[in-house]
C-alpha positions as CSV (number, residue, x, y, z in Angstrom):
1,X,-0.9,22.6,17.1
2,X,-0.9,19.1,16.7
3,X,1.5,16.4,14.9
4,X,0.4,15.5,10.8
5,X,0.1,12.6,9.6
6,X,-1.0,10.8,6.4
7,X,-3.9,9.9,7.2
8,X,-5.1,13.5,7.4
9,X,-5.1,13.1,3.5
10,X,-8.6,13.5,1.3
11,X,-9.5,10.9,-1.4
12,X,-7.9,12.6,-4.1
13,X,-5.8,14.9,-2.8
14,X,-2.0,13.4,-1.4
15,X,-0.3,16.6,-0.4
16,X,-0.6,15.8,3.5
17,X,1.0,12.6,2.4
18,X,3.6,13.5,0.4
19,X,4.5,16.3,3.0
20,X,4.7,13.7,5.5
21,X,7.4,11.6,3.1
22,X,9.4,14.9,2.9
23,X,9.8,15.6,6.5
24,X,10.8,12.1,7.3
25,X,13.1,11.5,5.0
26,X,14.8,14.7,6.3
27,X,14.4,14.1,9.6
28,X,12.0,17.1,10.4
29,X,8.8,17.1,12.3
30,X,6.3,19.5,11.5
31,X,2.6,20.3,12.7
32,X,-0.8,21.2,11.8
33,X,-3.2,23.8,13.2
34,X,-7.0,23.7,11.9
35,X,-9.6,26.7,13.0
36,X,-13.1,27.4,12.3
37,X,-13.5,30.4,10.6
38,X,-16.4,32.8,9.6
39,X,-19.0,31.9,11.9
40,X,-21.1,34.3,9.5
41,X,-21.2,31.8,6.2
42,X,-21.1,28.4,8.8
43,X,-18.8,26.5,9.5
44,X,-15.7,26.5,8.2
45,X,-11.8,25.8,8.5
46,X,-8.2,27.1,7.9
47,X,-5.6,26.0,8.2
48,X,-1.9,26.6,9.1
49,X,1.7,23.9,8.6
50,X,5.0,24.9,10.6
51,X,7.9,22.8,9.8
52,X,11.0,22.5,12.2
53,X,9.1,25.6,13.7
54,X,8.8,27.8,10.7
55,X,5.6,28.9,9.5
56,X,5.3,27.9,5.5
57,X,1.8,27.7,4.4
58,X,-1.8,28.4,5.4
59,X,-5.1,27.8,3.4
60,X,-8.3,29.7,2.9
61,X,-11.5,29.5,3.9
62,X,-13.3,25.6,3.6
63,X,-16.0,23.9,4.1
64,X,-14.1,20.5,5.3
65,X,-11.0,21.1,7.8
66,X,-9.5,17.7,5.4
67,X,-9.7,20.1,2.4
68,X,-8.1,22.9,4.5
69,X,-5.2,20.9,5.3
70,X,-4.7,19.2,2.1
71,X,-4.5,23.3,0.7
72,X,-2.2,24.1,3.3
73,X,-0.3,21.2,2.4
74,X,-0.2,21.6,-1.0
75,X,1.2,25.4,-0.1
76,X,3.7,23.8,2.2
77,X,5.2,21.4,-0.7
78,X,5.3,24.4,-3.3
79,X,7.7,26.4,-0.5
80,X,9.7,23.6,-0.2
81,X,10.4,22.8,-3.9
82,X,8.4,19.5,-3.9
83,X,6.1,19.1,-6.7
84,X,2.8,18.7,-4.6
85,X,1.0,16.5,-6.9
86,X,4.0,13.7,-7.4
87,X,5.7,14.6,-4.4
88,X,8.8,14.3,-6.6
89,X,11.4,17.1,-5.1
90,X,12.2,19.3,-7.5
């Protein structure tokens, strides 16, 4: 695994940013972990967030390893009661 960080974030899509706010201002670190998957349909990426060392959220199969992570990071958000697409907590 290897440290986030913001700029891991799609266009459109701010989750890997906002998750990066959260941690910080609560002085937690947290890491991603991208595969490729399915050699079958090409290839493809998961992929997995751990914060403080606990596994919270992992994404599906996708054609971009930036879209995996910003899924994952969305997941991550949801888990810990941030709203992923303000990154307002909750």
């Amino acid at each position: 695994m290897s440290p986030a960080n913001a700029s891991d974030t799609t266009d459109k899509d701010h989750s890997v940013m906002y998750l990066n706010n959260y941690v910080s201002k609560k002085a937690l670190t947290w890491m991603k972990k991208t595969d490729t998957i399915d050699p079958k349909k090409g290839l493809g990426w998961s992929a997995n967030i751990t914060v403080d060392g606990i596994d919270y959220a992992s994404s599906g199969y996708f054609k971009k390893e930036k879209e995996a992570l910003a899924s994952a990071a969305r997941n991550a958000l949801i888990a810990l009661d941030v709203d992923p697409a303000t990154g307002k907590f909750k």
